[in-house]
C-alpha positions in Angstrom: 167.4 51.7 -184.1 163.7 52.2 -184.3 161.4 52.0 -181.5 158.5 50.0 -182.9 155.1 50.1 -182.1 152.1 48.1 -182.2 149.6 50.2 -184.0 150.9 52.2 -187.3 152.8 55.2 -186.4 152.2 58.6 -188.4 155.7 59.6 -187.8 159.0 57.7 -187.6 162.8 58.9 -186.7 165.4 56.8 -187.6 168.6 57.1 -186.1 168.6 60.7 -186.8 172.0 62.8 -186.7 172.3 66.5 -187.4 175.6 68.2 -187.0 176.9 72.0 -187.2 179.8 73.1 -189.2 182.2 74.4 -187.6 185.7 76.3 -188.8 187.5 72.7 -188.3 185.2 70.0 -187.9 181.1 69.3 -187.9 180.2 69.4 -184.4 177.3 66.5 -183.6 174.5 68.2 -182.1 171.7 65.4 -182.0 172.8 61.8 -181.9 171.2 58.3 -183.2 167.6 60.0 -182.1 164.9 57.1 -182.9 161.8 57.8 -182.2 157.8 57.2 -183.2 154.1 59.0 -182.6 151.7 56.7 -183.4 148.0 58.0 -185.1 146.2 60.2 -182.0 148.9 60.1 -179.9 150.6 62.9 -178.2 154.1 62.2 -177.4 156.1 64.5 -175.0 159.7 65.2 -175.6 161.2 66.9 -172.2 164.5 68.3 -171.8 166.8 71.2 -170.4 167.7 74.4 -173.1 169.8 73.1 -175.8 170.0 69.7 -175.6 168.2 69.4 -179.4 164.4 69.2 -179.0 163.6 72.5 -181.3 166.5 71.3 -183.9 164.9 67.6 -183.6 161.7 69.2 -184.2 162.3 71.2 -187.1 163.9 68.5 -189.2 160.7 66.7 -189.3 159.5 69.0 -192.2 163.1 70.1 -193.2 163.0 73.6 -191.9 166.5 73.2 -190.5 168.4 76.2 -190.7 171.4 75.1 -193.5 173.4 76.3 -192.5 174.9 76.1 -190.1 173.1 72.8 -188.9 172.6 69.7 -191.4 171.6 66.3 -191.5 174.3 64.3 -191.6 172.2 60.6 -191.2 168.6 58.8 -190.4 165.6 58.6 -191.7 162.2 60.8 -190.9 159.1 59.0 -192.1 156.2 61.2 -191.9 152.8 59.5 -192.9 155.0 56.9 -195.2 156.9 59.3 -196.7 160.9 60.0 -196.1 161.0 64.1 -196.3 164.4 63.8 -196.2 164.6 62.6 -200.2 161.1 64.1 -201.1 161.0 67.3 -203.9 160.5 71.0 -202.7 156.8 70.4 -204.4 156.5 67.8 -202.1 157.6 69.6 -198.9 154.9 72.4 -199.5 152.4 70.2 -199.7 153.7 68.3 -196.4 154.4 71.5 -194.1 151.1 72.8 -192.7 149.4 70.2 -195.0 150.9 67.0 -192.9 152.4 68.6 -189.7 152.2 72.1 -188.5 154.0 74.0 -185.7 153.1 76.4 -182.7 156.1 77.7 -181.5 156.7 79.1 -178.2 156.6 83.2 -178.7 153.6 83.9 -180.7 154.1 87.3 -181.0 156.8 86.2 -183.8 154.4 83.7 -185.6 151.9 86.4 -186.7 152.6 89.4 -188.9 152.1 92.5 -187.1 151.1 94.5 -190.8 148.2 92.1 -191.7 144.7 91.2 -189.5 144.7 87.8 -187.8 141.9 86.7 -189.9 143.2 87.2 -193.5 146.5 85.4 -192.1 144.4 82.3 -191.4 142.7 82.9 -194.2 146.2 82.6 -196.6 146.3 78.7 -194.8 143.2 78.0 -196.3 143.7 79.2 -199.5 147.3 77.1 -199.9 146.1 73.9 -198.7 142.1 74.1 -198.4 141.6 76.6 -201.1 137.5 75.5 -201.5 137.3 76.6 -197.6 139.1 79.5 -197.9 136.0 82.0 -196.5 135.3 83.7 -193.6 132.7 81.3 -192.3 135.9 78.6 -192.3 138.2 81.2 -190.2 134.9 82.3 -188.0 134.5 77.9 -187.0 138.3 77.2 -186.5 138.7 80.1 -183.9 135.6 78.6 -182.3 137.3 75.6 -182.0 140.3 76.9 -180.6 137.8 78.8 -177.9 137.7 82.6 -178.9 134.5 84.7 -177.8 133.4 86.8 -180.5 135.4 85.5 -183.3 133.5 87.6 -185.5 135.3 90.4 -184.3 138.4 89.1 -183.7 138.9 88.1 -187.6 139.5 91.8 -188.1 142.1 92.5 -185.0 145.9 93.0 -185.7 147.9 90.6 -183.6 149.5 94.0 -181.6 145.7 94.4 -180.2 145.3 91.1 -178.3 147.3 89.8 -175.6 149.6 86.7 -175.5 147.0 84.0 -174.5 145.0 85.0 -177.6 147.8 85.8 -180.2 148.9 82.2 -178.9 145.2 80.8 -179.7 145.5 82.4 -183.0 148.5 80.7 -183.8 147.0 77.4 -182.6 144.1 78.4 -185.1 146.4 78.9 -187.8 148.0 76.0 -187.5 144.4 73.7 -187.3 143.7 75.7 -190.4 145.4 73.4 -192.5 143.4 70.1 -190.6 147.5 68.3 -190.1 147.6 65.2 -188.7 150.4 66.0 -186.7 150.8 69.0 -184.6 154.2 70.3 -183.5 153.9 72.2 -180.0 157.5 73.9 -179.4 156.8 75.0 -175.6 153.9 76.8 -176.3 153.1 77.8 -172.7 157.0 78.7 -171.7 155.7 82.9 -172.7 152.8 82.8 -170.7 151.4 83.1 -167.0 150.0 80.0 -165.1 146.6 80.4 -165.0 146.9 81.2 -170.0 149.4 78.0 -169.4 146.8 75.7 -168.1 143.8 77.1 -170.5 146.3 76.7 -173.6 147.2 73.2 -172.1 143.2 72.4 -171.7 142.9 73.9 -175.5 145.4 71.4 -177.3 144.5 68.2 -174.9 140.4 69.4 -176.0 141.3 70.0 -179.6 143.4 66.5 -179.9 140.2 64.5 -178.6 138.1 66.8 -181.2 140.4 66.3 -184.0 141.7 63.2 -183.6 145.2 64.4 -184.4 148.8 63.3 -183.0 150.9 65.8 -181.2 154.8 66.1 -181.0 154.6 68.5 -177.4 157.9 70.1 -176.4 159.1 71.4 -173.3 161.4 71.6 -170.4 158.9 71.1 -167.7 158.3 67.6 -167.2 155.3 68.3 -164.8 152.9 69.7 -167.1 153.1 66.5 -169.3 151.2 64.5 -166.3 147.8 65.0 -167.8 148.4 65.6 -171.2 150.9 63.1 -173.2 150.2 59.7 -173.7 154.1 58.8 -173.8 157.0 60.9 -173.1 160.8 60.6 -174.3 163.3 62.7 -172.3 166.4 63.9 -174.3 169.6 65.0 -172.9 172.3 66.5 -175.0 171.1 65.2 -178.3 170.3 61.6 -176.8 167.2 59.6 -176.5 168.0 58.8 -172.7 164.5 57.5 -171.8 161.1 56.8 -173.4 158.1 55.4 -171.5 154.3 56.0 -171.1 153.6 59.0 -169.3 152.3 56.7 -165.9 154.8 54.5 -166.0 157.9 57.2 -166.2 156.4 59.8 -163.4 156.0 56.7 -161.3 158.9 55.2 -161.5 161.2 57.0 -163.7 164.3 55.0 -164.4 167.4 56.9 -166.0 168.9 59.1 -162.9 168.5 62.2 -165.5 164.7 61.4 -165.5 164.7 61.2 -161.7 166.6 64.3 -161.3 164.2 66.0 -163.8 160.9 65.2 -161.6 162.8 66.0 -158.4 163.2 69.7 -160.0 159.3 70.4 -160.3 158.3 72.5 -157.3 156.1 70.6 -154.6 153.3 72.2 -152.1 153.5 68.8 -149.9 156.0 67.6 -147.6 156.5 71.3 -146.6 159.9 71.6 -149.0 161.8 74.8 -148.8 164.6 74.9 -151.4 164.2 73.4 -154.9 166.3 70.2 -155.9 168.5 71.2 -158.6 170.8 69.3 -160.9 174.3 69.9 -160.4 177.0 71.2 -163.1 175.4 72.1 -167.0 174.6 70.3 -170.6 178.1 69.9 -171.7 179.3 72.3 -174.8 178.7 71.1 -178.2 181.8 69.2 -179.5 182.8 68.5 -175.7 180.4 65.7 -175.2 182.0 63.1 -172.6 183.3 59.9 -174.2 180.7 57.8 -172.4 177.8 58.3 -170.7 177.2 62.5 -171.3 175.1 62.4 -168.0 178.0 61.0 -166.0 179.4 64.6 -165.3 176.4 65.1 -163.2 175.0 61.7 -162.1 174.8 60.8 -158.5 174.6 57.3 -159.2 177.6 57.1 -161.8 180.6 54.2 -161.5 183.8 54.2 -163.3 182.8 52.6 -166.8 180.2 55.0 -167.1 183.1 57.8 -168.1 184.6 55.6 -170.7 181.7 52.8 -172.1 178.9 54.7 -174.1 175.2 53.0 -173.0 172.8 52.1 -175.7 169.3 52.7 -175.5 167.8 49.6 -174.6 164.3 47.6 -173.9 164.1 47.7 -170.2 160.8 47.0 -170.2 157.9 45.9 -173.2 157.8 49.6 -174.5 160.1 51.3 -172.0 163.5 52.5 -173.4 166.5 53.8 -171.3 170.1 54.4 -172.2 171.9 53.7 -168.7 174.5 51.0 -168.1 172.7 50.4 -164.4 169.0 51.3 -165.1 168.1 48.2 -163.4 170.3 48.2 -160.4 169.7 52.0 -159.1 
């Protein structure tokens, strides 16, 4: 099922399945994921630690590790194009070209051996090759905010500390002028106060750019001020989709609710944190129904046996509960 949407959307998930092999039997690890991110849009997708955001991620360029993990169905449209039938010649051009990634420990992204500047300076020369200079480097670390990029150009990634090793990153992958950007909990490595300039950089250098953004994280409070729409995923399910307003003010899947009741609060005086109680089931021990009906407070007896779709609550709201409407 694809979530349509009004204008023309850069990137489109169809009914996406990937699976793991195991010794008897591929074990589903995302399920029926549709999705779209329209031209400028920044989408957030929220969820707890292994419930398929990174995996879901990655398959949009093909950069799946197989194996053990494979595609077993869908469709991934990227800017018209299905990358899951496209040549190896193709994909190059695509990856960094069409979408680039920031993942969420920069130290990794960078290569220790070689200066920060020539490693921008290889993006250029695979998919801008005329701007391949170091006048090009010296304006795209302006852009991503770095005093003195003159200097910085000839620093090893070991020398700086993790706010800027993650603004390099964010400069390499801008190199390449994508129109999508893949943010893989960017800020998850870093203190508050680098966390809410690295938010500030990628919300500025959207505006500047004009780009889309895929943002991924497990914090659904930082996604407030940043993403225009966000879908909330939950053991490699779509459970909700909504704009960003609409969902923090009236969230409707009881995951979604118990997700915004978890971000810490300075009003009302609280002294404990609300937690969610139980875990993401195993893979390959997914419930027969509903998978949040383990640890829903609002679940009734067909819940364990009847699967929900994900359905048009609302124009342009999605939720995958039986009782959405009711609770």
């Amino acid at each position: 099922m694809l979530l349509k949407r009004k204008n023309v959307s850069l990137l489109e998930i169809k009914n996406l399945n990937l699976e793991m092999a195991g010794s008897s039997r591929a074990v589903p690890i995302v399920s029926d994921l549709s999705l779209a991110i329209d031209a400028g849009e920044i989408l957030g997708l929220v969820g707890e630690s292994g419930c398929g955001k990174t995996l879901t991620a990655l398959s949009i360029a093909r950069l799946l590790p197989t194996p053990p993990v494979q595609q077993s169905g869908g469709e991934i449209l990227l800017n018209g194009h299905d990358v899951t039938k496209i040549s190896e010649q193709e994909l190059c051009q695509i990856r960094g070209g069409v979408v680039a990634y920031v993942f969420q420990e920069p130290g990794t992204s960078l290569n220790p051996a070689f200066r920060v500047g020539s490693q921008i300076k290889d993006v250029l020369k695979l998919h801008r090759p005329e701007k391949a200079t170091n006048e090009e480097v010296i304006r795209v670390l302006k852009i991503v905010g770095l005093p003195a990029p003159e200097l910085f150009i000839k620093s090893y990634p070991f020398e700086m500390s993790g706010g800027m090793q993650q603004r390099m990153v964010i400069a390499m992958a801008l190199a390449s002028e994508p129109k999508l950007l893949v943010a893989d909990e960017p800020t998850t490595a870093l203190d508050v106060t680098i966390q809410a300039q690295i938010l500030d950089l990628l919300r500025n250098v959207k505006q500047r750019l004009g780009m889309s953004m895929l943002f991924i994280t497990h914090n659904l409070g930082i996604l407030n001020n940043l993403a225009d729409r966000v879908a909330v995923m939950y053991a490699g399910q779509i459970v909700e989709i909504a704009a960003t307003r609409d969902l923090m003010r009236h969230p409707l899947h009881p995951y979604t609710k118990a997700l915004l009741n978890s971000v810490p609060k300075l009003a009302n005086g609280a002294l404990r944190l609300s937690t969610i109680p139980g875990s993401v089931p195993l893979l390959g021990h997914f419930p027969e129904g509903c998978r949040f009906y383990p640890r829903c407070p609002s679940a009734r007896p067909e819940c364990a046996s009847t699967m929900p779709p994900l359905t048009e609550a609302e124009p342009g709201r999605w939720v995958r509960c039986l009782y959405a409407k009711s609770l």
